[in-house]
C-alpha positions in Angstrom: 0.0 0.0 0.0 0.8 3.9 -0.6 2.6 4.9 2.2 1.4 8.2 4.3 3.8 11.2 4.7 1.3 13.6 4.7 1.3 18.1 5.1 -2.1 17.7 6.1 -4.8 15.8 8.9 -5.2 12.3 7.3 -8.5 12.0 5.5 -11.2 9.0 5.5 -14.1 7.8 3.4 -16.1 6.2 5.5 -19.4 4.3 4.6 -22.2 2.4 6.9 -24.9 0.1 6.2 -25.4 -1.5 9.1 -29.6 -1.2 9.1 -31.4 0.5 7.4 -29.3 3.9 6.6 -27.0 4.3 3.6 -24.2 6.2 4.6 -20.9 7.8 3.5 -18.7 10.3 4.9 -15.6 12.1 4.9 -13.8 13.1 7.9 -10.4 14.3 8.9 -7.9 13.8 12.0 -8.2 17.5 13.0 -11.6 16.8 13.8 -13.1 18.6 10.2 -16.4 16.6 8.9 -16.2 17.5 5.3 -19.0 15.9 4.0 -22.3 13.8 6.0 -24.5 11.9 3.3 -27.0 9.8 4.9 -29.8 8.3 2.4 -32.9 6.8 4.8 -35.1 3.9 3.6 -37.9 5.2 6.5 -40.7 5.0 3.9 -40.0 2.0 2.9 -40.2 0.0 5.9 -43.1 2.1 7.3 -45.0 0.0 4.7 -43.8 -3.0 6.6 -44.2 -1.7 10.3 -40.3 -1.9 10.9 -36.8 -2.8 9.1 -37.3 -5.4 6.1 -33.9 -6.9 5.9 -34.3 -8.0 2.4 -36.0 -4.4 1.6 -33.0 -2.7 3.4 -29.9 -4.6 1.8 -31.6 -3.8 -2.0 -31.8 -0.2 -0.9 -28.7 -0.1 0.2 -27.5 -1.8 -3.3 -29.6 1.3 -5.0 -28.0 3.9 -2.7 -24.5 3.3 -2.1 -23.1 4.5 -5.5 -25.1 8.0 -5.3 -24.4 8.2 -1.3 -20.1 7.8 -2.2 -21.0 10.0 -5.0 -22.3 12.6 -3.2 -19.6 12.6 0.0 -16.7 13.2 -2.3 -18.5 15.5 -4.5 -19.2 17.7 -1.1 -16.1 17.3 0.4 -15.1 18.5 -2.8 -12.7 16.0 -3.1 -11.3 13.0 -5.2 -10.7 9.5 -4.4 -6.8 10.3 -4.6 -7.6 13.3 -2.1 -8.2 10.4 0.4 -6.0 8.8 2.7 -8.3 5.7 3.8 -11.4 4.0 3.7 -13.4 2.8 6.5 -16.4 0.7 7.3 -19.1 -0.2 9.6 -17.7 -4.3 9.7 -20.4 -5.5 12.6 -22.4 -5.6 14.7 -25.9 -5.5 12.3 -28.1 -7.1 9.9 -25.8 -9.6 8.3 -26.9 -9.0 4.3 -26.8 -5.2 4.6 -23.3 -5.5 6.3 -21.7 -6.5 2.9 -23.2 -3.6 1.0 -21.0 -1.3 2.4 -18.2 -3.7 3.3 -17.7 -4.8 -0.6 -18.0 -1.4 -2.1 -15.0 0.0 0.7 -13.0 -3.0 0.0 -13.3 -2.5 -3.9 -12.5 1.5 -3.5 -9.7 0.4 -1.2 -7.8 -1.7 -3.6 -9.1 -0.3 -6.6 -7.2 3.1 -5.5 -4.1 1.7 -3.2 -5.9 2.7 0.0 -5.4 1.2 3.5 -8.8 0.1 4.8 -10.4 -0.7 8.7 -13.3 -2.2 9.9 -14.9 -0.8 12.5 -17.2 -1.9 15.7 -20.8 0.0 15.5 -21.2 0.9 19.0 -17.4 1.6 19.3 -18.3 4.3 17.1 -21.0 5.4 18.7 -19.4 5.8 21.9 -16.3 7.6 20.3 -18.8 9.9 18.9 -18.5 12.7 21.3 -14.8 12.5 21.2 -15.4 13.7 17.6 -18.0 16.2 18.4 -17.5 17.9 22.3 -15.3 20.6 22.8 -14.7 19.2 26.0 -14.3 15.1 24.9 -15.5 12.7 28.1 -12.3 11.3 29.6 -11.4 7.7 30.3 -12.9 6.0 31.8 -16.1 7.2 30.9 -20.0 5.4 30.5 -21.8 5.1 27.9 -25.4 4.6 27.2 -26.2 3.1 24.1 -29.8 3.2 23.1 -30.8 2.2 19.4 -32.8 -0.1 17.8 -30.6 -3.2 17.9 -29.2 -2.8 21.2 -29.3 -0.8 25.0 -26.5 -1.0 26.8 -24.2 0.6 29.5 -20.6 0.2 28.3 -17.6 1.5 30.9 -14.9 2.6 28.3 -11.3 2.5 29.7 -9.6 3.2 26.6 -10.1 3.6 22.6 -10.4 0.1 22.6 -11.1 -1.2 25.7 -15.0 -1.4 27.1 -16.7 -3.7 29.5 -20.6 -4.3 29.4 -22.2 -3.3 32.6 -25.7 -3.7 31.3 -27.4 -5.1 28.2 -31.1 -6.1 27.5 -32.2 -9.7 28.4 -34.9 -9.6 25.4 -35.4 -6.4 23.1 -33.9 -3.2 22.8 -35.4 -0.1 23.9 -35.4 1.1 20.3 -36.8 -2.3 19.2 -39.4 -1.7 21.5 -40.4 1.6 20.8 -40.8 0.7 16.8 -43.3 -2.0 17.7 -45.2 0.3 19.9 -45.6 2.6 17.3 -46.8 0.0 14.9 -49.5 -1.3 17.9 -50.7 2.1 18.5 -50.7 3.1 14.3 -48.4 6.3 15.4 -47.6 7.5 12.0 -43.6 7.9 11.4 -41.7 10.9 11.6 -39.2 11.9 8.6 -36.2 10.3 11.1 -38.2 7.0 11.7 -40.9 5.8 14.5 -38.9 6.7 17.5 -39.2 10.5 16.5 -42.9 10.1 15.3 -43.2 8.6 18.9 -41.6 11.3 20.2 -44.0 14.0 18.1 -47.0 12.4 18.9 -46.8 12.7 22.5 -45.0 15.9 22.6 -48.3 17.2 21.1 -50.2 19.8 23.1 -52.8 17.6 23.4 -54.7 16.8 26.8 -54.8 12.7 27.8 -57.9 11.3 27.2 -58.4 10.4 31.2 -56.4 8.4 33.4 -55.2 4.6 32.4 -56.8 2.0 34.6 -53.7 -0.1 34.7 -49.8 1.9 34.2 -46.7 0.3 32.8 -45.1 -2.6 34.8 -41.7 -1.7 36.7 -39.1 -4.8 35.1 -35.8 -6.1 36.9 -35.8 -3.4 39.6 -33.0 -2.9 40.9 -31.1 -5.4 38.9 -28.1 -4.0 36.1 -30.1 -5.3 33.3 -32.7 -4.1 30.8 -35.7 -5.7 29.8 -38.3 -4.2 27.3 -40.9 -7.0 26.8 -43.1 -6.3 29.3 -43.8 -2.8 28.3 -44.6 -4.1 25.1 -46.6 -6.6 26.4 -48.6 -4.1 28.4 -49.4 -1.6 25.9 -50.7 -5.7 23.8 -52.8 -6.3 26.9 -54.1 -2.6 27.0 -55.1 -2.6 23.2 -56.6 -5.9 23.8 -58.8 -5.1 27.1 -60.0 -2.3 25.9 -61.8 -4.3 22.5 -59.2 -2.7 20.0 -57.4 0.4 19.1 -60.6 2.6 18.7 -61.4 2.3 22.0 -57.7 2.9 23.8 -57.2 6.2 25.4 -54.4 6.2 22.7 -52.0 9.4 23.6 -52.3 8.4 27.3 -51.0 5.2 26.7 -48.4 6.2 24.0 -47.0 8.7 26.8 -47.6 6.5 29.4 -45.1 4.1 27.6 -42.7 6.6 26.5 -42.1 7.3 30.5 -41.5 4.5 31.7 -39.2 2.7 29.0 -37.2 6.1 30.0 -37.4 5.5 33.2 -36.2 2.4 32.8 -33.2 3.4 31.7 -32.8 6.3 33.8 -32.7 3.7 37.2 -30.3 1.2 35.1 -28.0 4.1 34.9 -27.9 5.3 38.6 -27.2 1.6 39.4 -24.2 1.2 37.2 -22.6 4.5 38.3 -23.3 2.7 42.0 -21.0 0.0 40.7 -18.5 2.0 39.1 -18.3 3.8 42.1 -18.0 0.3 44.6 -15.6 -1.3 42.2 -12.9 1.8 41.9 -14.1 3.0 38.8 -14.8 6.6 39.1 -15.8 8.2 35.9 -16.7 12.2 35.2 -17.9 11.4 32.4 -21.7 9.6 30.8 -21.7 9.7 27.0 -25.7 9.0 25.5 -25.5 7.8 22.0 -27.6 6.1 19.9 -30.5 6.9 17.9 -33.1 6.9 20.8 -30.0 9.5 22.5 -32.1 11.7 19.7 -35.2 12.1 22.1 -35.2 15.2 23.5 -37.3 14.4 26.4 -35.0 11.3 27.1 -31.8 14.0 27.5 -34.1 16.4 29.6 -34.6 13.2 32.0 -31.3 12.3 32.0 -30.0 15.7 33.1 -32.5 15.8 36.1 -32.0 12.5 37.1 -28.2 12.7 37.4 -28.8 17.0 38.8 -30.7 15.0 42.0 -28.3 11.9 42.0 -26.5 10.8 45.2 -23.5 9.7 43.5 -20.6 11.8 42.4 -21.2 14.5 39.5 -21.0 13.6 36.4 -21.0 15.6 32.9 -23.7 14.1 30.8 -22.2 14.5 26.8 -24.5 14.2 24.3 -24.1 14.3 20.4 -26.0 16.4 18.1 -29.1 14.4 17.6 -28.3 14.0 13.9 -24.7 11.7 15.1 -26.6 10.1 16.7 -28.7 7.9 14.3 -26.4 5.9 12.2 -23.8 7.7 10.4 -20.6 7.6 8.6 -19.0 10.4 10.2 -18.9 8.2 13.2 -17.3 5.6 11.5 -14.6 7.2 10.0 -13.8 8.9 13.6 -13.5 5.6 15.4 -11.3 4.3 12.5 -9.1 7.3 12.7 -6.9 6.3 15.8 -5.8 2.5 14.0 -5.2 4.7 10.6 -3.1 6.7 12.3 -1.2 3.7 13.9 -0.9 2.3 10.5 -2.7 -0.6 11.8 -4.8 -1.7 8.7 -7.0 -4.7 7.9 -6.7 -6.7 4.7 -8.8 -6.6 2.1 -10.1 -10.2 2.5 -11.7 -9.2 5.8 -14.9 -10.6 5.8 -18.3 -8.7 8.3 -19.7 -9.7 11.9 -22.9 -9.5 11.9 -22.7 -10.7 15.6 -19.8 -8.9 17.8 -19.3 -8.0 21.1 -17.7 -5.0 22.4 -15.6 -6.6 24.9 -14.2 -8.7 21.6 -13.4 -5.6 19.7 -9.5 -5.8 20.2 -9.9 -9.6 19.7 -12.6 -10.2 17.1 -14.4 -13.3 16.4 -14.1 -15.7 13.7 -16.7 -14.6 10.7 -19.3 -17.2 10.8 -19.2 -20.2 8.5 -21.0 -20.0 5.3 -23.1 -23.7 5.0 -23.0 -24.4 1.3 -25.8 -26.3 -0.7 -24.7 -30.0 0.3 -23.8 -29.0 4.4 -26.0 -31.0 6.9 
């Protein structure tokens, strides 16, 4: 490969297809975003109450060329402008991986480029080291809230984080996407989490009170579970003799609440921990798409303003970093391009990975050909 003896910050094409966003950016070590293309396939899979993977990856497929097209033409830049490519490599939906995965790797060696994989939700928690004037400082947590996982991460290092928390069943975002298809919210322009968001954000008086509220799940344990709000708001629909008869906005807000405050009592416990196992951190980065919510960050803040523990600086990203991106991507690649610590361009995507794996990643899972038992 070209080696790097460069006037200027290093510069990365990054592209992401983890889900259902086609993304591309460029980004540069001094911190410059010189270009943020993100194509969303929201209509689409409003038409089938949530993410299609098979309807995703041919989106992607449609979108990819046009979204690199775009990033360079903003950036106002060509592919020899750029330094390096990066991807999103894992975790996500394992056919919409490759989309972006084959088209870095051809750019790559087409044009003599170094190339990295990178971790999703490593990215995502890096995020506000990109974006914050003031970057969180190790070790620092993390709450991760999208629609394929919710987690609290402690993060010792670029590489280095240990799950504190994770959902036993669905994700908060998960959760919030089916809720919206129950209660036939329509979907904002940014998905069903925002259109949930809208709708009960309205200024809009609740219909009366709810004869039964949302169940409290795995109190005072450092775990998240989101199946029983679901099934509530199933049971409410159903005792009530359908959707025409549910006192609808109550129960969409009534919902909303307490899968936030849900995650507002996870998060008091694991600063508990960090605090009894010598971990003190300033620091609690939100990501995520749900990190979007504005209500969600106004909780957040009050909760941790009227904690018991030690102060900590909540760190947000802007709300539009925090839905899948590229720029993310290329950030969290930036530190291994900089070490010129490159992957090769046979690596293949994980569509399962663990963060605690990421310095130590699995084995791509097997393919099973036509005559495997």
């Amino acid at each position: 490969m070209t080696s790097f003896a460069l006037a200027r910050p290093f510069r990365v094409l990054a592209l992401e297809s983890s889900a259902d966003d086609t993304c591309a950016a460029v980004v540069d070590a001094s911190r410059r975003i010189w270009s943020n293309v993100v194509c969303r396939q929201n209509r689409l899979h409003e038409k089938t109450s949530g993410i299609h993977p098979l309807v995703a990856l041919r989106a992607h497929q449609r979108n990819m060329p046009g979204a690199v097209r775009k990033a360079l033409h903003d950036a106002k830049l060509e592919m020899a402008d750029i330094d390096g490519v990066a991807f999103t490599r894992g975790p996500g939906i394992t056919g919409c991986l490759t989309v972006a995965s084959n088209a870095a790797k051809t750019l790559a060696a087409a044009n003599n480029k170094p190339i990295v994989g990178v971790h999703h939700m490593q990215a995502h928690a890096l995020t506000a080291h990109l974006t914050s004037s003031s970057p969180p400082s190790f070790p620092f947590l993390t709450l991760l809230v999208s629609g394929g996982h919710t987690m609290i991460v402690l993060a010792t290092s670029l590489v280095d984080f240990r799950v504190l928390a994770t959902t036993v069943d669905r994700s908060v975002g998960s959760t919030i996407d089916r809720v919206v298809t129950l209660l036939q919210i329509k979907w904002a322009d940014l998905g069903p989490g925002p259109g949930l968001e809208r709708y009960c954000a309205e200024p809009v008086a609740d219909e009366g009170a709810l004869e039964n509220e949302p169940p409290i799940t795995m109190s005072g344990k450092l775990s998240f579970s989101y199946t029983g709000l679901h099934s509530w708001v199933e049971r409410t629909i159903h005792a009530a003799g359908g959707l025409d008869n549910v006192k609808k906005r109550a129960v969409a807000r009534a919902f909303q609440n307490a899968a936030f405050a849900h995650l507002e009592e996870k998060l008091l416990l694991a600063l508990k921990w960090c605090r009894n196992n010598d971990h003190p951190v300033r620091h609690v980065v939100v990501s995520g798409g749900v990190a979007s919510n504005s209500l969600l960050r106004q909780r957040l803040k009050t909760c941790l303003s009227q904690s018991i523990y030690d102060p900590v600086d909540l760190v947000f990203p802007d709300p539009l970093l925090c839905t899948d991106n590229a720029v993310m991507i290329a950030w969290a690649s930036m530190h291994r391009f900089l070490a010129r610590d490159y992957d090769d361009y046979s690596i293949e995507t994980l569509p399962t990975w663990s963060l605690e794996d990421l310095k130590n990643p699995p084995d791509p899972p097997a393919v099973r050909g036509r005559n495997d038992q």
